[in-house]
C-alpha positions as CSV (number, residue, x, y, z in Angstrom):
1,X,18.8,12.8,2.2
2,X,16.1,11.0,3.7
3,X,13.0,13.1,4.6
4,X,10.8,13.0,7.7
5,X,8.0,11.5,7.6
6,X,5.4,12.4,10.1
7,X,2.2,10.7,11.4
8,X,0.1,13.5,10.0
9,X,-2.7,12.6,12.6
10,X,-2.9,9.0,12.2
11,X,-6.0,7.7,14.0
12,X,-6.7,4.4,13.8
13,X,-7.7,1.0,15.5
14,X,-5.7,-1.0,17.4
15,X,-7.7,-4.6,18.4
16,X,-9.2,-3.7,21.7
17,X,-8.8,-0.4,21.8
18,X,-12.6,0.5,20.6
19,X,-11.9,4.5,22.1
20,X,-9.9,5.2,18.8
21,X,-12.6,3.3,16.2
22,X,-13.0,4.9,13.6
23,X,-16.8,6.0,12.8
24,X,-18.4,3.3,10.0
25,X,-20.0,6.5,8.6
26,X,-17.0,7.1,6.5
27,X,-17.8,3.7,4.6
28,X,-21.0,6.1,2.8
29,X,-18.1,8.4,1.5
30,X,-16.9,5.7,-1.1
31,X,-16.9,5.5,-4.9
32,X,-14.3,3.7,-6.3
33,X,-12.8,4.8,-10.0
34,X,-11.2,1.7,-11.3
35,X,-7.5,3.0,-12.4
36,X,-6.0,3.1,-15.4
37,X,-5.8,-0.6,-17.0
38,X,-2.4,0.5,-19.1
39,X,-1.1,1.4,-15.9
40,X,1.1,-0.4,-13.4
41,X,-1.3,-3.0,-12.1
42,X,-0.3,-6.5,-13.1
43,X,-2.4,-9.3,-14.4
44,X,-4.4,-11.2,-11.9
45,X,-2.2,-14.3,-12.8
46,X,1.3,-12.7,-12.4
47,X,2.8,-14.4,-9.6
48,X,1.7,-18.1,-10.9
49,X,5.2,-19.0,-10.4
50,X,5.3,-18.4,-6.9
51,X,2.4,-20.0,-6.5
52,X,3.4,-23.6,-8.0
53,X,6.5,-23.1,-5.6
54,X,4.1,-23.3,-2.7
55,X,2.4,-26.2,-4.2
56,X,5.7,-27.8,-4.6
57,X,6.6,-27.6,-1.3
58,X,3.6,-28.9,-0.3
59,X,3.7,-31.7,-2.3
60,X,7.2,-32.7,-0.3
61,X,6.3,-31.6,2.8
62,X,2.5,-31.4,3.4
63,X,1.5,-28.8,6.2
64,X,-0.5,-29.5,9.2
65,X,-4.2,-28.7,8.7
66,X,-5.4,-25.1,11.1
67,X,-2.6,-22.7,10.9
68,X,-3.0,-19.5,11.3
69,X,-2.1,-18.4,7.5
70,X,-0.4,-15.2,6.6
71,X,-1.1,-13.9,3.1
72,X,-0.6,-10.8,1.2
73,X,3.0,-8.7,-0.3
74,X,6.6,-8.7,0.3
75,X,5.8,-7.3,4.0
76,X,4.3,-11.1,4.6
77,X,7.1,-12.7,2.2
78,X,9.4,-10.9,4.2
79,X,8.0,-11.8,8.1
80,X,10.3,-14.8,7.8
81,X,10.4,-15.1,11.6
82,X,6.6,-15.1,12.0
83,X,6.4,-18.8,13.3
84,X,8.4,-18.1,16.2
85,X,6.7,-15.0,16.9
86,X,3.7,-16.5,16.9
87,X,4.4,-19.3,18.5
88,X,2.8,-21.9,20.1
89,X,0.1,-20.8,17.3
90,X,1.0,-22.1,14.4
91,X,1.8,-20.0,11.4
92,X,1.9,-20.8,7.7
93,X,3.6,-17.8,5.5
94,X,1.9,-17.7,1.9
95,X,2.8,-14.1,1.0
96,X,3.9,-13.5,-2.7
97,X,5.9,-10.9,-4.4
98,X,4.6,-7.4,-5.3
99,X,1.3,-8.4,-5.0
100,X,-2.1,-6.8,-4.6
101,X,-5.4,-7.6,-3.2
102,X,-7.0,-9.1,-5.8
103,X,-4.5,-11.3,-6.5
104,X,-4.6,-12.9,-3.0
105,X,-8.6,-13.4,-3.6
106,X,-7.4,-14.8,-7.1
107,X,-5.0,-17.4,-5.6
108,X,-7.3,-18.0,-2.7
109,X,-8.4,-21.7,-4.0
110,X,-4.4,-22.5,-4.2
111,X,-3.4,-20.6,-1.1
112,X,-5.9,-20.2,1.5
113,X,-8.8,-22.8,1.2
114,X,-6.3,-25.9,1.0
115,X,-4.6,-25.3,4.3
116,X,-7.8,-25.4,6.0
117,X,-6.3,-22.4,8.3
118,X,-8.0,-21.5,11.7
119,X,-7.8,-17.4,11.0
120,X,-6.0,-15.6,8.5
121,X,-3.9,-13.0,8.5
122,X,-3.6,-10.4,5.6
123,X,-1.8,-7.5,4.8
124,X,-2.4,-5.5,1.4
125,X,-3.0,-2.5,0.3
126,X,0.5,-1.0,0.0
127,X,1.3,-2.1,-3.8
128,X,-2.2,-1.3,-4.3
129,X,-2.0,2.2,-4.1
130,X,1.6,2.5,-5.3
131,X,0.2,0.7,-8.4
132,X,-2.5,3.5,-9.0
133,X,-5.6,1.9,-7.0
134,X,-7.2,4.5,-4.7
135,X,-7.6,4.1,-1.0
136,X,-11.8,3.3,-1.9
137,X,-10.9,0.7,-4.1
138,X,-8.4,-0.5,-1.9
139,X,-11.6,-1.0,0.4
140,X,-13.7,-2.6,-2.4
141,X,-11.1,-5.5,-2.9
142,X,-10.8,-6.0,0.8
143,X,-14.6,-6.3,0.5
144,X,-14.7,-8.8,-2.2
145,X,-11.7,-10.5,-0.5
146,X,-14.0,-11.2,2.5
147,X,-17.0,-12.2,0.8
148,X,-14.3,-15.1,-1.6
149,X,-13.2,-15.9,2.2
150,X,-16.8,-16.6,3.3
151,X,-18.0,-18.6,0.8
152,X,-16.0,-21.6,2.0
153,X,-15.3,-20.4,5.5
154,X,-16.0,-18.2,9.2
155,X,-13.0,-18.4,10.2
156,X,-11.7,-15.1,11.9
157,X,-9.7,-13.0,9.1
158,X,-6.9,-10.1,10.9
159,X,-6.8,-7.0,8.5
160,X,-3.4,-5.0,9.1
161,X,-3.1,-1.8,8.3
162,X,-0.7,-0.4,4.9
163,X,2.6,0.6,7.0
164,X,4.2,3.8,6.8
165,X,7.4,4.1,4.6
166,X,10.2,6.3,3.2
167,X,10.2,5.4,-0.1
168,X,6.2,5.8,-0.7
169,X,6.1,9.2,1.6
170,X,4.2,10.5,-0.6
171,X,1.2,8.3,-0.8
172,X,0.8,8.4,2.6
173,X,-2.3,10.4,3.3
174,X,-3.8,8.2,0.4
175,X,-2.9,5.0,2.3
176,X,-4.4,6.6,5.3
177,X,-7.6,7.1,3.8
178,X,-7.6,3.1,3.0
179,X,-6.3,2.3,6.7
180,X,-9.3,4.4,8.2
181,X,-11.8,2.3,5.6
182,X,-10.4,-0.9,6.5
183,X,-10.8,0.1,9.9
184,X,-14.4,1.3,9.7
185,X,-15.3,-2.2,7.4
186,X,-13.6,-4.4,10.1
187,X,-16.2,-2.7,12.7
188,X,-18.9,-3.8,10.8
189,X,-18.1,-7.2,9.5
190,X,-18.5,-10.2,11.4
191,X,-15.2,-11.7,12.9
192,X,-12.8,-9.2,10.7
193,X,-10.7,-7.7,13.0
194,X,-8.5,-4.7,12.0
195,X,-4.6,-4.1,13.7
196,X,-3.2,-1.0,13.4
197,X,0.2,-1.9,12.9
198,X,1.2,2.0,11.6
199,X,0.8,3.9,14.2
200,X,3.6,2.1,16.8
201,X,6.1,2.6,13.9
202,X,6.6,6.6,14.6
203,X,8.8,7.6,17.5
204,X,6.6,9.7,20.5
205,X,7.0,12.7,18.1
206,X,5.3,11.3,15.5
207,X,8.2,10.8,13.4
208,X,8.7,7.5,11.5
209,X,11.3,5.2,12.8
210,X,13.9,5.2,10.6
211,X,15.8,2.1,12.2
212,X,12.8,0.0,11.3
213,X,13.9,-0.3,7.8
214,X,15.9,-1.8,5.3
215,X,18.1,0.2,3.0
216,X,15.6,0.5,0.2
217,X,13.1,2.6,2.8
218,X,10.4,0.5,2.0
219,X,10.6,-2.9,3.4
220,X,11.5,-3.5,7.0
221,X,13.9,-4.7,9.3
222,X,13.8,-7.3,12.1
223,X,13.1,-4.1,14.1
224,X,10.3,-3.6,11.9
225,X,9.2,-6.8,12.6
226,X,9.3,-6.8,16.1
227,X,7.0,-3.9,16.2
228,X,4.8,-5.9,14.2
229,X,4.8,-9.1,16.8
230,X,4.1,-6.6,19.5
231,X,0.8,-5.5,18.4
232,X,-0.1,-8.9,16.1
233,X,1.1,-11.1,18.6
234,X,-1.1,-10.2,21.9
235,X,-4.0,-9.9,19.6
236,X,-4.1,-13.6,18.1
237,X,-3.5,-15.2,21.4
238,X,-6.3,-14.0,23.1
239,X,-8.5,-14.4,20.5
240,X,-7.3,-18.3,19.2
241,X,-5.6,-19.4,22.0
């Protein structure tokens, strides 16, 4: 039987909501211990595959220059309907696979500086600590992520926060602790802007929603997703539109 899984105090950031910040003083409390490298974290250069399938497609149909690029794990792969619920913005999906942070800053030459994109959107974090990565390195690769952003471009980059699930219950404090860091980096860094897209996901009791997932308890459904456009959606447009 499914268990309950609770909000256990989540306290975040949701864009425009600066009451809830969380204080940047939590950012002195890091030290991140570099897991295990026999453990389940993948070479940087796993998902090459998927990769050369985006280039393939964009090789038969080129993109328009200045979307608004999505990037990150299955949770992007999966947000099939985010053109439309972005829309009129436009919206380019480049999530890949089981991937982690510092694979999207490895593919970032190949999946983010081509499409010239007018913000990006990223969600990570999830595999990242399912793989063994703690929540402060978690923060560290968000970190260098930003910096392998800046040196080709200022446009606005849209952290969201690592969802709640069934299947990874418990990692959830753990994944908590990275939400609240992203949270307090995205305070302090120029025009990186974090969405808390956790905290609308548990019921008024504070219990997750179970009708927001897929079977497997981990990825979503298009309930899931519309929770998603409800907090993603508002922020873009007024910000890019």
């Amino acid at each position: 039987m499914r268990r309950v899984l609770l909000a256990a105090g989540l306290a975040l950031i949701v864009a425009g909501c600066s009451d809830t910040a969380v204080s940047p003083s939590i950012l002195e409390t890091v030290s991140c211990v570099p897991p295990d490298p026999t453990g389940p974290l993948a070479p940087l250069d796993t998902w090459d595959a998927s990769i050369e399938s985006f280039e393939q497609s964009d090789r038969e149909n080129p993109p328009s220059p200045g979307p608004v690029l999505f990037v990150g794990s299955s949770s992007i792969v999966f947000w099939q309907t985010v053109q439309d619920d972005i829309a009129p913005l436009p919206a380019l999906n480049r999530g890949f696979g089981g991937s982690v942070l510092q694979q999207t800053t490895h593919y970032a030459e190949r999946i983010i500086f081509p499409y010239e994109p007018r913000a990006i959107v990223l969600y990570s974090g999830d595999n990242d600590i399912a793989f063994g990565n703690s929540a402060d390195c978690v923060l560290e690769d968000l970190q260098d992520f930003v910096e392998t952003v800046r040196t080709r471009t200022d446009v606005p980059i849209y952290v969201l926060s690592i969802k709640p699930s069934f299947a990874r219950e418990n990692l959830w404090e753990e994944m908590l602790r990275a939400n609240r860091l992203m949270a307090a980096f995205a305070d302090v860094e120029p025009d990186v802007t974090f969405i808390d897209v956790a905290s609308p996901m548990f019921d008024d009791g504070g219990v997750l929603r179970a009708e927001l997932f897929v079977a497997d308890g981990l990825h979503m459904s298009p309930a899931g997703y519309e929770v998603w456009t409800s907090v993603v959606r508002p922020v873009l447009h007024a910000h890019l539109s």
